[in-house]
LONUDO-792584 format. One record per residue (C-alpha): residue number from 1; x, y, z. Coordinates in pm, whole numbers, plus 50000, padded with zeros to 5 digits. Example, Ala and Ser with C-alpha at 12.3 -4.5 7.8 and 13.67 -1.06 7.14 Angstrom:
r pos: 1, c1: 51230, c2: 49550, c3: 50780
r pos: 2, c1: 51367, c2: 49894, c3: 50714
END
This chain:
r pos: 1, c1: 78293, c2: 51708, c3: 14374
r pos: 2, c1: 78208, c2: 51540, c3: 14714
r pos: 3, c1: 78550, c2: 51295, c3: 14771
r pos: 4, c1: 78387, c2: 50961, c3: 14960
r pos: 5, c1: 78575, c2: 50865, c3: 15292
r pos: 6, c1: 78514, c2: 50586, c3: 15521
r pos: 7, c1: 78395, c2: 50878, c3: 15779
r pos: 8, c1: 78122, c2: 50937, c3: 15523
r pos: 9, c1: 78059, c2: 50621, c3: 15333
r pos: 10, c1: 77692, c2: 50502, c3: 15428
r pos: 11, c1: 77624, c2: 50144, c3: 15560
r pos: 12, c1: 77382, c2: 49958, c3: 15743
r pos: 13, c1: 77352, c2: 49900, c3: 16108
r pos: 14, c1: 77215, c2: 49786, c3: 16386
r pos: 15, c1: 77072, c2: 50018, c3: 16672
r pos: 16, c1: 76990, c2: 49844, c3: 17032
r pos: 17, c1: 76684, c2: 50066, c3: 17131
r pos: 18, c1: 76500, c2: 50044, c3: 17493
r pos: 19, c1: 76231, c2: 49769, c3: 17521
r pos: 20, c1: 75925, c2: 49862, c3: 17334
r pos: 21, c1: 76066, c2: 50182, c3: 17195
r pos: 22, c1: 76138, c2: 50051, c3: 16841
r pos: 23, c1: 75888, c2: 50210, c3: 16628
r pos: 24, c1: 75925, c2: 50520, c3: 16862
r pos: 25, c1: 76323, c2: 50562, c3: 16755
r pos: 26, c1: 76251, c2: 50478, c3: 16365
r pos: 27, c1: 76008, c2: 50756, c3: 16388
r pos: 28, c1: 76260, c2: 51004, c3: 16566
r pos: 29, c1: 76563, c2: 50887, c3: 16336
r pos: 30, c1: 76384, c2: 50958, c3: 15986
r pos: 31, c1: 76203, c2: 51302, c3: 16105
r pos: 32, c1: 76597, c2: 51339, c3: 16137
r pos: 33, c1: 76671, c2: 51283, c3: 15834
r pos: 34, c1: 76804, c2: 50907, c3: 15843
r pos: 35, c1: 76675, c2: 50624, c3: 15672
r pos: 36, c1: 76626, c2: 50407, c3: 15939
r pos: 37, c1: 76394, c2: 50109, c3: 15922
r pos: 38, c1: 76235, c2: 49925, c3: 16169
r pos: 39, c1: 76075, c2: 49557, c3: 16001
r pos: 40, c1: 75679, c2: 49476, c3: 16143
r pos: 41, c1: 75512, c2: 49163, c3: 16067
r pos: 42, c1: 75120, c2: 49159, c3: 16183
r pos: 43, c1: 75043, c2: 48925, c3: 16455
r pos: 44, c1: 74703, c2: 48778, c3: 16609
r pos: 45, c1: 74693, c2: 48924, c3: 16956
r pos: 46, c1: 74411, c2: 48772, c3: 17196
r pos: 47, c1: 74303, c2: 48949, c3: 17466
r pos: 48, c1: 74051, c2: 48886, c3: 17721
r pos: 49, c1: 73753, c2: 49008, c3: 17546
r pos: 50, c1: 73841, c2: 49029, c3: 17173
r pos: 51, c1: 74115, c2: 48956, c3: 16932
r pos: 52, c1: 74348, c2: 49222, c3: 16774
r pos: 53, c1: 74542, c2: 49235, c3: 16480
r pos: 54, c1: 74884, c2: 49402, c3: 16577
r pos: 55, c1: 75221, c2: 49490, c3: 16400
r pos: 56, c1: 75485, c2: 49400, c3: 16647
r pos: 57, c1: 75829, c2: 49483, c3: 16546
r pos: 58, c1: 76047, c2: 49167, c3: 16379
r pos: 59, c1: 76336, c2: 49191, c3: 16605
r pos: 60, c1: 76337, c2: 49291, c3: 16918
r pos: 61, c1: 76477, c2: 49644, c3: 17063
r pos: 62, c1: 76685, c2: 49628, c3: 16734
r pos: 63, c1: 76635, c2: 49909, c3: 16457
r pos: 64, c1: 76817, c2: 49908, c3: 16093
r pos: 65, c1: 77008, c2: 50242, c3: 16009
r pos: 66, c1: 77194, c2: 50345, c3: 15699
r pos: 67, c1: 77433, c2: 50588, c3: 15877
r pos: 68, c1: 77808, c2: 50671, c3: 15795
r pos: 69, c1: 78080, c2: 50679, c3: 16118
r pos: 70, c1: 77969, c2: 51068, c3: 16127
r pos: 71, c1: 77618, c2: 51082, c3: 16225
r pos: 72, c1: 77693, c2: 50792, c3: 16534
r pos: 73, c1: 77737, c2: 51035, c3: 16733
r pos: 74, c1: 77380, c2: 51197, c3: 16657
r pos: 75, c1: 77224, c2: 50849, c3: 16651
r pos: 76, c1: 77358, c2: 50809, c3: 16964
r pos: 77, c1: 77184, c2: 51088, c3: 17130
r pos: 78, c1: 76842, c2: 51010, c3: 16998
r pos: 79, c1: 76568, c2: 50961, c3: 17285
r pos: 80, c1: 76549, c2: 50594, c3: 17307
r pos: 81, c1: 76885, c2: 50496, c3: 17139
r pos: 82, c1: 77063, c2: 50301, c3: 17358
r pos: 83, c1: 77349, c2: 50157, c3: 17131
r pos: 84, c1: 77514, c2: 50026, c3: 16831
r pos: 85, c1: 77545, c2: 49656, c3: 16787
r pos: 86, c1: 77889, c2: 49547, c3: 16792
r pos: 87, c1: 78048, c2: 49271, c3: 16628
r pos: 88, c1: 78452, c2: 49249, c3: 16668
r pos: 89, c1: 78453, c2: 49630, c3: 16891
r pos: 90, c1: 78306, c2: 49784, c3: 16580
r pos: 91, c1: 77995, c2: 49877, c3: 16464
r pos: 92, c1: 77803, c2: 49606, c3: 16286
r pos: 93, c1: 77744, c2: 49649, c3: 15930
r pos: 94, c1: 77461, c2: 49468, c3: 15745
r pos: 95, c1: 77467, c2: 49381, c3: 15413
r pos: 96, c1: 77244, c2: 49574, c3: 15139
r pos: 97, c1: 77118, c2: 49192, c3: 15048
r pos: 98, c1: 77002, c2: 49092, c3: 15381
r pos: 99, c1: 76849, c2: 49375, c3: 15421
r pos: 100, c1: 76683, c2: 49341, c3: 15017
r pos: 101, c1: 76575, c2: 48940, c3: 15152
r pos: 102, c1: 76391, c2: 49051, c3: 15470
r pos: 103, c1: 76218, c2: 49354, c3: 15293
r pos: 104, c1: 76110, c2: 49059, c3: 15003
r pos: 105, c1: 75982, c2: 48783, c3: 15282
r pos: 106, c1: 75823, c2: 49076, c3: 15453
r pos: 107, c1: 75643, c2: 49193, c3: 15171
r pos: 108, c1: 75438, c2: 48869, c3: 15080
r pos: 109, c1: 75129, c2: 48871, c3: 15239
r pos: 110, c1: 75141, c2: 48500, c3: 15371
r pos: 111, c1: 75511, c2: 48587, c3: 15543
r pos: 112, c1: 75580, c2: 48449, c3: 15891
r pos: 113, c1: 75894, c2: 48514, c3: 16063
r pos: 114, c1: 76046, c2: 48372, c3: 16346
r pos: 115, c1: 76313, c2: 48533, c3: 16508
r pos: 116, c1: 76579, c2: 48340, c3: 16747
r pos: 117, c1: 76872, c2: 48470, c3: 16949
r pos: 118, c1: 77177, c2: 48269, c3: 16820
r pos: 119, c1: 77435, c2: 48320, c3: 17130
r pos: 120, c1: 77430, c2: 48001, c3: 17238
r pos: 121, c1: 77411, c2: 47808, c3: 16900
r pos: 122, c1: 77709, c2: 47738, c3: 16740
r pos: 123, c1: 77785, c2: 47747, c3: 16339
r pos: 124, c1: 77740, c2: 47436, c3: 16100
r pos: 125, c1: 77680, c2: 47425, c3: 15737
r pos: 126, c1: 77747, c2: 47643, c3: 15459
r pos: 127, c1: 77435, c2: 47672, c3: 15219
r pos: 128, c1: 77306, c2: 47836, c3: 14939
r pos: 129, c1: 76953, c2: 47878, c3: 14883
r pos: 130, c1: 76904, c2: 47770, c3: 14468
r pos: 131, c1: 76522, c2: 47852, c3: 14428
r pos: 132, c1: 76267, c2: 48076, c3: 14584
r pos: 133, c1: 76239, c2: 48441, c3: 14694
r pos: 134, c1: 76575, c2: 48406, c3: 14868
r pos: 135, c1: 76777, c2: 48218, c3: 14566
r pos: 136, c1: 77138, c2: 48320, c3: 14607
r pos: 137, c1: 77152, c2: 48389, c3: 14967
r pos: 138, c1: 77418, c2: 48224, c3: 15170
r pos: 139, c1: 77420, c2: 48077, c3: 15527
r pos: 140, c1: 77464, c2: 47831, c3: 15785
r pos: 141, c1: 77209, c2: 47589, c3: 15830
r pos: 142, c1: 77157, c2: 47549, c3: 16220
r pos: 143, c1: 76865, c2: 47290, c3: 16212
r pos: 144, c1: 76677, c2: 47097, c3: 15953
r pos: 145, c1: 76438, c2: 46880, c3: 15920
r pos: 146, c1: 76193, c2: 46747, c3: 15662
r pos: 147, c1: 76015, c2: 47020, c3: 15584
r pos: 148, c1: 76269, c2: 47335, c3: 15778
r pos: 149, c1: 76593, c2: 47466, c3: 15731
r pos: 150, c1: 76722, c2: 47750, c3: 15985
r pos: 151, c1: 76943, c2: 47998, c3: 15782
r pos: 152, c1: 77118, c2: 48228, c3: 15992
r pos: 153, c1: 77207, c2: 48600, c3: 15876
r pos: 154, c1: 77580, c2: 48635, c3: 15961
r pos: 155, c1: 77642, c2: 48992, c3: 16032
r pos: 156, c1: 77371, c2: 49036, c3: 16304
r pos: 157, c1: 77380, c2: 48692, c3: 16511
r pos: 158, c1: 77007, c2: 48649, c3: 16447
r pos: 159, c1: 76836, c2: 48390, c3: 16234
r pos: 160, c1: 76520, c2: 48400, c3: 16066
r pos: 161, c1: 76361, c2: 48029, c3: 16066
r pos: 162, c1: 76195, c2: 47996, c3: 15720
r pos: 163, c1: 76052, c2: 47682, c3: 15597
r pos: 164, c1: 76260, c2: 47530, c3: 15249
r pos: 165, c1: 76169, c2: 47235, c3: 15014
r pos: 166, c1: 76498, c2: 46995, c3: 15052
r pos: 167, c1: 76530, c2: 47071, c3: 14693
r pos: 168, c1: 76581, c2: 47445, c3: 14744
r pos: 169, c1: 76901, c2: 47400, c3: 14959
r pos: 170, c1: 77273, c2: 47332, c3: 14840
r pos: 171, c1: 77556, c2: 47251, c3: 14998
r pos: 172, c1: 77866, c2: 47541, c3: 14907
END
């Protein structure tokens, strides 16, 4: 019987890779045997002479990892790894259900996902989303207008700008 520690106890994190090496270090982390995941949403991609459909990764030098405090030190030493993402001089951990609602908005075929640094916004509202794909999911509301609310995901200072019906939005 396997006793489970915090040493060993698997979360999600966040890795800070080197720019443009994203789908490079999910590839190295799972052919080591992590289960890492690194979101893509296609994009239209012009080019001089032709247009390109392209899967560019959703955040930026940022790759998801379900690692216990064990294997940092192996994550660390992957080619391309350049960090964990720290919140309060620890480790970042990321829920299991904002992972679960990117996967979901990710997987419909009409998805489109904005990503914006938060640094420099500060918090406001508390909401709950009441209807929808992400019904149950809890925020702050950073902007909204008629037809947008901005919903930030807590535990990674990113938000993902997704267009709500007023309706769909409650106050906690």
């Amino acid at each position: 019987m396997k006793v489970e520690t915090s040493a060993n106890v698997k979360t999600w994190h966040v890795i800070y890779t080197k720019s443009k090496w994203e789908k490079k270090v999910d590839a190295l982390l799972t052919k080591n045997g992590f289960e890492s995941w690194c979101p893509v949403q296609k994009r239209e991609r012009q080019w001089s002479d032709r247009k390109k459909i392209i899967e560019e990764p959703l955040f930026r030098s940022y790759v998801f990892i379900k690692a216990s405090k064990e294997d940092h030190s192996k994550i660390l030493s992957t080619m391309g790894v350049v960090n964990f993402l720290y919140f309060l001089r620890k480790p970042a951990i990321i829920r299991d259900s904002e992972i679960e609602a990117i996967r979901k908005y990710l997987g419909q075929s009409d998805a489109t996902i904005q990503v914006v640094d938060m640094a420099n916004i500060p918090p406001q509202t508390k909401v709950e989303i009441n209807q929808g794909l992400f019904m149950g999911q809890k925020g702050e509301v950073v902007k909204a207008s008629k037809k947008s609310v901005f919903v930030k995901l807590e535990s990674i200072n990113m938000m993902m700008i997704v267009e709500f019906k007023a309706s769909e939005v409650s106050l906690q």
